[in-house]
N, C-alpha and C positions, 0 to 999 in steps of 0.2 A: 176462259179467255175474255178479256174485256175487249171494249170499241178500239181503243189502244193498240194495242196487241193484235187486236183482227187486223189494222190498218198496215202496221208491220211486215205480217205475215203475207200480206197479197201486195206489197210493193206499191201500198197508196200511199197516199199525203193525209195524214190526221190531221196536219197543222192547217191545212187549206179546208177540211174541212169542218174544222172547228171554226174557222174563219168567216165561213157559209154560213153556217145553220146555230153556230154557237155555244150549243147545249149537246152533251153525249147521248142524250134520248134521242132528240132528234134526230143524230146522225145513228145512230142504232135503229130507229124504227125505220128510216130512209133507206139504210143497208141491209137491210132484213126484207127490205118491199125488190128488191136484187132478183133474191132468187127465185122469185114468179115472174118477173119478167120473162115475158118471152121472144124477145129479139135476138135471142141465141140462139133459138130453136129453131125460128125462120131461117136464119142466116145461116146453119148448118142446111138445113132443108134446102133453101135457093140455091148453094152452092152442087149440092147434091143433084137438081134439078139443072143444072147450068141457066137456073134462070137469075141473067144481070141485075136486070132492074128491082127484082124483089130480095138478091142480095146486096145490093147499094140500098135500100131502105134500111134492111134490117142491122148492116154494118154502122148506116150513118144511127140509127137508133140507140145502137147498141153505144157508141161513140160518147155520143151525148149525154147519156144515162151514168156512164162511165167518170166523162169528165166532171160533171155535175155532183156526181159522189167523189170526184177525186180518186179515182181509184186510177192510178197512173199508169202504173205495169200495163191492165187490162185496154188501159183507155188508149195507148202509142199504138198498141197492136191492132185494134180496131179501127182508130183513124190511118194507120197503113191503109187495112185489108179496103179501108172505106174508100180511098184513094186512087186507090187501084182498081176498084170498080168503077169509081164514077167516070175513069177515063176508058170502062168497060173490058178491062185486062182483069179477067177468070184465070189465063193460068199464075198470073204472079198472085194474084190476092189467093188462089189455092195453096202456092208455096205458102204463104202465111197462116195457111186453119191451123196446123198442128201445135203452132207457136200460141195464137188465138185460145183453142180449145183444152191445151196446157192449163194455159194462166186465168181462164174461165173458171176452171175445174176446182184450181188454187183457189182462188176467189169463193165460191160455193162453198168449198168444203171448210173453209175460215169462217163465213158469215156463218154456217148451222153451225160450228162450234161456239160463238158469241153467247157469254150466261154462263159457258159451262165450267 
């Protein structure tokens, strides 16, 4: 799967971010530094924890990262969840993890395909 094709498959925008960064390396090695991130992990974790404030960091993180790479699917579902923390509403950004941790999962499992 190329950078192309990974972008496809997880409902990003290549066009946006070839726009960004210009070059397929870069948004390859930009998209690949993804799946060490760990503002997913927090954010499942805080949510787990009903702690608000640490899951408003790691949604708004996760958001950012998202937008940043263009990755739009992942990136709507997090500025929801993020949304909805920052006005401290845990049970609707809950209704949102499953949707969240779906399209994470997509995402993941697209980026370690990239090369193959």
């Amino acid at each position: 799967m190329n950078i192309q094709e990974c972008y496809e498959a997880i409902g990003g925008s290549y066009e946006e971010a070839k726009g960004r960064l210009q070059m397929d390396a870069l948004i390859e090695k930009f998209a690949r530094m993804f799946i060490s991130d760990e503002s997913y992990s927090q954010l499942v974790d805080a949510m787990e924890k009903k702690d608000v404030d640490a899951a408003f960091r790691a949604a708004h993180t996760m958001k950012g990262v998202c937008q940043n790479l263009s990755f739009t699917e992942l990136g709507k579902v997090s500025s929801d969840v993020t949304e909805f923390l920052r006005s401290g509403n845990m049970e609707d950004a809950g209704k949102l993890m499953p949707e969240l941790v779906s399209s994470y999962k997509k995402t993941i499992s697209a980026l370690k395909e990239l090369g193959e």
